[in-house]
C-alpha positions as CSV (number, residue, x, y, z in Angstrom):
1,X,-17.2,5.2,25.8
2,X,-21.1,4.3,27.0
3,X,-21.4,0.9,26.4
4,X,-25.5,1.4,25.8
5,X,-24.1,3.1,22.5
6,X,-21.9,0.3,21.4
7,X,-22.7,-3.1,22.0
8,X,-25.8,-5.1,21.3
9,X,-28.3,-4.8,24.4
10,X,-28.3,-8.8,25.0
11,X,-24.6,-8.4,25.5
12,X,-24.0,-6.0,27.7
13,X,-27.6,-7.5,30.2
14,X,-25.5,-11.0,30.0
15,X,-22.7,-9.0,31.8
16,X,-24.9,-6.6,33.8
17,X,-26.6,-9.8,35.1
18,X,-23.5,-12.0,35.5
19,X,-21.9,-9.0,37.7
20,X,-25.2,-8.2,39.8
21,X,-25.4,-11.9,40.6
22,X,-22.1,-12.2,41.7
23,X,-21.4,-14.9,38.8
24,X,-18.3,-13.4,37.7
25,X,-15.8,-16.3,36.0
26,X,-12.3,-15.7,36.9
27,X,-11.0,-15.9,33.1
28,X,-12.8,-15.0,30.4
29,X,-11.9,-15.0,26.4
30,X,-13.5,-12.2,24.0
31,X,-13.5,-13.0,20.3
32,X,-13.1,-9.8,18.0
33,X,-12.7,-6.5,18.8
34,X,-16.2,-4.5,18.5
35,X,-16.4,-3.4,22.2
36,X,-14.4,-6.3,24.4
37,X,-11.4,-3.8,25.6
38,X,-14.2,-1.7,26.7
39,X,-16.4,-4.1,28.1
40,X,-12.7,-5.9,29.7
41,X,-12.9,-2.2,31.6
42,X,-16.2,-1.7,32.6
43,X,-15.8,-5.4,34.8
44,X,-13.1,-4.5,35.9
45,X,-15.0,-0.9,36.7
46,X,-17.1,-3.4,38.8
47,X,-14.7,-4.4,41.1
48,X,-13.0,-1.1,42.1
49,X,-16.4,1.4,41.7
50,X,-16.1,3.1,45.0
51,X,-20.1,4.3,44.2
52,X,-21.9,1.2,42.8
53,X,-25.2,1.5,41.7
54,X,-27.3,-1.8,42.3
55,X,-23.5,-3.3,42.1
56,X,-22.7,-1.9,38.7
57,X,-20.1,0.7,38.1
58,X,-20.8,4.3,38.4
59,X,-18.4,5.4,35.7
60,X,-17.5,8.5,37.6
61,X,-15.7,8.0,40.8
62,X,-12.2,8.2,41.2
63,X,-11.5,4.5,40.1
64,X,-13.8,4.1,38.0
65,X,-11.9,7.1,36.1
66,X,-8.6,5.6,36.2
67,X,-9.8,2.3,35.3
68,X,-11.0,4.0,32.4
69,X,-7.8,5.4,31.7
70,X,-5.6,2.0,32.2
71,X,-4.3,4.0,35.0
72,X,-5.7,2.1,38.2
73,X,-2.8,0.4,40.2
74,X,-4.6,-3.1,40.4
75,X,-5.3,-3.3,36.8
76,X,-2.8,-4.5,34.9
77,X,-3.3,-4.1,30.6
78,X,-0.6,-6.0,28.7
79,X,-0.1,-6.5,25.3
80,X,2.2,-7.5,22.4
81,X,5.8,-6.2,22.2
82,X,6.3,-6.0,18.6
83,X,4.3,-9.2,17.4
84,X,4.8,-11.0,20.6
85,X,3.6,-11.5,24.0
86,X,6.7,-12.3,25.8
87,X,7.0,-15.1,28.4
88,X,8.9,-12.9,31.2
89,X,5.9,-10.4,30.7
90,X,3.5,-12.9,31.0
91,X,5.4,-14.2,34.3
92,X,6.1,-11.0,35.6
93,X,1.9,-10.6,35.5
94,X,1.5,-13.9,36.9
95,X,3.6,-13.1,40.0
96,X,1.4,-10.6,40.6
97,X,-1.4,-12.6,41.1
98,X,0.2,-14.1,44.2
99,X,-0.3,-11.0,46.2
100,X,-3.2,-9.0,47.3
101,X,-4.1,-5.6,45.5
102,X,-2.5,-2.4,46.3
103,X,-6.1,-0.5,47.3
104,X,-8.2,-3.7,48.0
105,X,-8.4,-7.7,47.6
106,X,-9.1,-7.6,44.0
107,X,-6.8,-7.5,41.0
108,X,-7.7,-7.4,37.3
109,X,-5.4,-8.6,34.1
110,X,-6.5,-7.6,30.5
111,X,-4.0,-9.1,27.9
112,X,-4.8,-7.9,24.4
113,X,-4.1,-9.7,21.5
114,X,-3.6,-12.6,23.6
115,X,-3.5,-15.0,20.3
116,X,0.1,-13.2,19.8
117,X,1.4,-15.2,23.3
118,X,4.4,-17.2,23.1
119,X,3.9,-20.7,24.0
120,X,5.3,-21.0,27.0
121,X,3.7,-18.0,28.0
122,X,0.5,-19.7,27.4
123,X,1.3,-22.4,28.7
124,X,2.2,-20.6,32.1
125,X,-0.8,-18.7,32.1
126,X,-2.6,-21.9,31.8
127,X,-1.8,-22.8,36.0
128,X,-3.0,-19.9,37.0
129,X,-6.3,-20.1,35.2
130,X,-6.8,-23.3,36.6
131,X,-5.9,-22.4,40.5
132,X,-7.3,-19.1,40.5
133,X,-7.0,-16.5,43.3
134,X,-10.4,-15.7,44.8
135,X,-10.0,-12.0,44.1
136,X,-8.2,-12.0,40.7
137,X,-9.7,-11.7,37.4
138,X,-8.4,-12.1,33.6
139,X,-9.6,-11.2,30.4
140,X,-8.1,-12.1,27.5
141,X,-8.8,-10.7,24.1
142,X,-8.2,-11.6,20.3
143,X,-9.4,-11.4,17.1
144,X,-7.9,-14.3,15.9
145,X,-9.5,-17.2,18.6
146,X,-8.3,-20.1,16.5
147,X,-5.3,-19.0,17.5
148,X,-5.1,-19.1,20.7
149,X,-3.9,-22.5,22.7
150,X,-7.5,-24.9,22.9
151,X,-6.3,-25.7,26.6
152,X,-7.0,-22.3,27.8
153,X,-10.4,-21.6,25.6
154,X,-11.3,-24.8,27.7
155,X,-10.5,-23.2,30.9
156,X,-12.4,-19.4,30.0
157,X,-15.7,-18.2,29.5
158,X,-15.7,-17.6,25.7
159,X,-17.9,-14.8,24.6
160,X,-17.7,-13.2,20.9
161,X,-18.0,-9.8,20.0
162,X,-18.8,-9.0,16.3
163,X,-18.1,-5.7,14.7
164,X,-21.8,-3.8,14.0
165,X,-21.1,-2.6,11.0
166,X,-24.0,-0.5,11.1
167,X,-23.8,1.3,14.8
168,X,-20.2,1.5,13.7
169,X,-21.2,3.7,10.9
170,X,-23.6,5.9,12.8
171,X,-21.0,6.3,15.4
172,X,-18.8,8.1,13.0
173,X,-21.5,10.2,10.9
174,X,-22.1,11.3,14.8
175,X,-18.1,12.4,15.0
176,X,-19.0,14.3,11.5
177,X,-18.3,12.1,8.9
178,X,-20.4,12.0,5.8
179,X,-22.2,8.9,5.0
180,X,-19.9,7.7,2.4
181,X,-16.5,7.8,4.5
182,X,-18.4,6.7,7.6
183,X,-19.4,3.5,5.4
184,X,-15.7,2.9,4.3
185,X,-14.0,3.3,7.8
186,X,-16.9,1.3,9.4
187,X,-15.1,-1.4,7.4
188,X,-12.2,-0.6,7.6
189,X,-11.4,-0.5,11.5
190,X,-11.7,-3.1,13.5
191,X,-13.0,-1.2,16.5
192,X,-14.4,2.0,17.5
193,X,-10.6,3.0,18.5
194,X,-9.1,2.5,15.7
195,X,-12.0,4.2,13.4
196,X,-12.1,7.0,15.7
197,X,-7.9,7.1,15.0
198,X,-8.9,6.8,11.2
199,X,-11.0,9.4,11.3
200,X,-9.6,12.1,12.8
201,X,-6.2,11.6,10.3
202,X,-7.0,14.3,7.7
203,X,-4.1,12.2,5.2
204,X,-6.4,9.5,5.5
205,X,-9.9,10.6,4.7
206,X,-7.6,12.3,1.6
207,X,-6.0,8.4,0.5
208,X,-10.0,7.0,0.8
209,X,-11.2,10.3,-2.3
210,X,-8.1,9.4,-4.1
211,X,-8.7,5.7,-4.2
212,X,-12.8,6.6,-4.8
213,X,-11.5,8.2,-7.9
214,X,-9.1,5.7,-8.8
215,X,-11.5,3.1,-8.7
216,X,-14.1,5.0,-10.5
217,X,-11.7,5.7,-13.5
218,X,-10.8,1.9,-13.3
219,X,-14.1,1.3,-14.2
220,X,-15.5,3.5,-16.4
221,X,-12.0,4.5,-18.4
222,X,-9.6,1.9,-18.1
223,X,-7.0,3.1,-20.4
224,X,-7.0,6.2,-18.6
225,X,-6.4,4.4,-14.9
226,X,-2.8,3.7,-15.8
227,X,-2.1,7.6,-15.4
228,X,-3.9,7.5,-12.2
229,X,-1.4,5.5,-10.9
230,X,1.0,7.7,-11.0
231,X,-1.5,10.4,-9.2
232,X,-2.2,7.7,-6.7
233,X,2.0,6.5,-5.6
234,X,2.7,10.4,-5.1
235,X,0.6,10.7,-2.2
236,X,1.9,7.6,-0.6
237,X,5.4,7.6,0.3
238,X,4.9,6.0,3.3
239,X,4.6,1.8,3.7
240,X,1.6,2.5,6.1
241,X,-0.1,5.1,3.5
242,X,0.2,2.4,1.1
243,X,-1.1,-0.7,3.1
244,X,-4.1,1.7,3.7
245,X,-4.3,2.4,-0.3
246,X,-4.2,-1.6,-0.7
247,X,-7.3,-2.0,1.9
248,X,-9.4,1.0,1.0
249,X,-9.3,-0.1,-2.5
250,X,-10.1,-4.0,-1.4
251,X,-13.4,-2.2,0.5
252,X,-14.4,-0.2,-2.2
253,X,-14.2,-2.8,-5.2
254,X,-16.4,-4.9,-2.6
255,X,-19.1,-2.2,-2.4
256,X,-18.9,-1.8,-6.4
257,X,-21.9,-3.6,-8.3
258,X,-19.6,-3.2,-11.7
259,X,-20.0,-7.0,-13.5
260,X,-15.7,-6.4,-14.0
261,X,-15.4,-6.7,-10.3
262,X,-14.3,-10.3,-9.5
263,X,-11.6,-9.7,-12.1
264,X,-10.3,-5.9,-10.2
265,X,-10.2,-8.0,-6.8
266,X,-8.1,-10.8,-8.2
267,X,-5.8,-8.7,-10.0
268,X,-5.7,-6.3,-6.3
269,X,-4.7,-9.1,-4.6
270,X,-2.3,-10.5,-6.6
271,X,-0.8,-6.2,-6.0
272,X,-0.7,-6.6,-2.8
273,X,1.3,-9.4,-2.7
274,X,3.6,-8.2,-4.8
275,X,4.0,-5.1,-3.2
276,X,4.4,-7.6,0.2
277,X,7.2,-9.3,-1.9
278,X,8.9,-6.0,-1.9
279,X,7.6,-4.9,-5.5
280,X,7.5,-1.2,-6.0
281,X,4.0,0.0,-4.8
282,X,4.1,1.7,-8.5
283,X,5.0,-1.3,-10.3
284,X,2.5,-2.9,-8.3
285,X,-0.4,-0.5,-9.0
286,X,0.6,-0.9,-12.6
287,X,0.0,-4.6,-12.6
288,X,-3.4,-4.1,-11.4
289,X,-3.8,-1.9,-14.2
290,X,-2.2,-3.7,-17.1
291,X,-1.9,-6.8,-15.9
């Protein structure tokens, strides 16, 4: 990904001149997910480029590549096992810090989600924030900052990273995408990998014109929207096919100017948590209908 295309110019010059300086913090936090994993990689791109141009990363040499990738032996990516950052994982990484690289002095941690740490991981992780090594360097990523322990935002450099909801959406009219499902993917992911994912699933690009029409019959033929429903649960079998129902519908009764519309997102999420509560997706659907 070229970082030019995706993040907002201030952003990526703050990094540019932090790395060029030789500034770099040892531990850094980055709130939301609109470009930190790749940014998280193009530092660490920094310290491995075997080609730097005015001390930024080339992009093309062979560890720049694999950084790229995840694939470079002194980067080290971890994230969430199930819905949890484990301790041992955390300590395993942490014993790593201890000793020199495999190809030079530096080493380079990304944890992802890193809200999702247990907390005695966290708390472990805090000692080695605070006694760095010289030639490591940690970034940790969430979406969900309030969540992660306040001793260690107080020991990183916290920088946010809002979702552009508007490069977002040119970025996908650009993969092909007409303007309309580049709009409702744009909200729906929560970074350029996951709406690139989205939109290269044919089944769902096919879930976002079925709920477009549902949501148009809701609210121009209501009594005909109950046999829509029906339409709708056939083409979702799947618990994942109908979470992305439940937030494709949520976007697109957001976009709608219709007066009725406060009423259609009350009675949506009151669906959803049914359907959470293990009420049928049907019966669910129904609710929203009737209800």
């Amino acid at each position: 990904m070229n970082l030019k295309d995706h993040l907002p110019d201030q952003l990526l010059q703050t990094f540019q001149s932090i790395i060029q300086s030789d500034r770099l913090s040892h531990a850094y936090l980055f709130s939301g997910n609109y470009g930190s994993f790749e940014m998280a990689l193009y530092i660490a791109q920094s310290q491995f480029c075997e080609d730097p141009q005015d001390k930024l990363p080339c992009g093309e040499c062979r560890a720049c590549r694999l950084v790229a990738a995840g694939e470079f032996s002194d980067l080290k990516i971890i994230e969430p096992s199930g819905q949890l950052i484990k301790t041992d994982t955390v300590r395993g990484m942490l014993r790593e810090f201890s000793s020199s690289g495999f190809e030079n002095q530096a080493q380079f941690f990304i944890i992802r989600e890193a809200d999702k740490m247990h907390s005695n991981a966290a708390n472990s992780l805090l000692k080695y924030i605070e006694e760095p090594s010289s030639h490591s360097y940690m970034v940790l990523l969430t979406q969900e900052e309030d969540k992660v322990l306040p001793t260690i935002k107080s020991r990183t450099q916290v920088f946010s990273f809002p979702k552009d909801f508007a490069a977002l959406s040119r970025f996908l009219e650009k993969k092909g995408l007409l303007k309309s499902q580049a709009q409702l993917i744009a909200t729906l992911a929560r970074d350029y990998q996951e709406a690139e994912a989205l939109a290269s699933q044919n089944k769902v690009l096919e879930l976002m014109k079925d709920c477009q029409h549902f949501v148009s019959v809701l609210s121009r033929q209501e009594n005909m929207a109950y046999l829509e429903v029906s339409r709708l649960v056939a083409r979702c079998q799947e618990k994942s096919e109908q979470a992305y129902v439940f937030d494709i519908l949520t976007a697109l009764l957001a976009q709608s100017p219709d007066r009725g519309r406060a009423a259609l997102v009350s009675k949506l999420y009151r669906a959803r948590q049914m359907w959470l509560s293990h009420v049928s997706f049907q019966n669910a659907l129904e609710y929203m209908v009737i209800g």
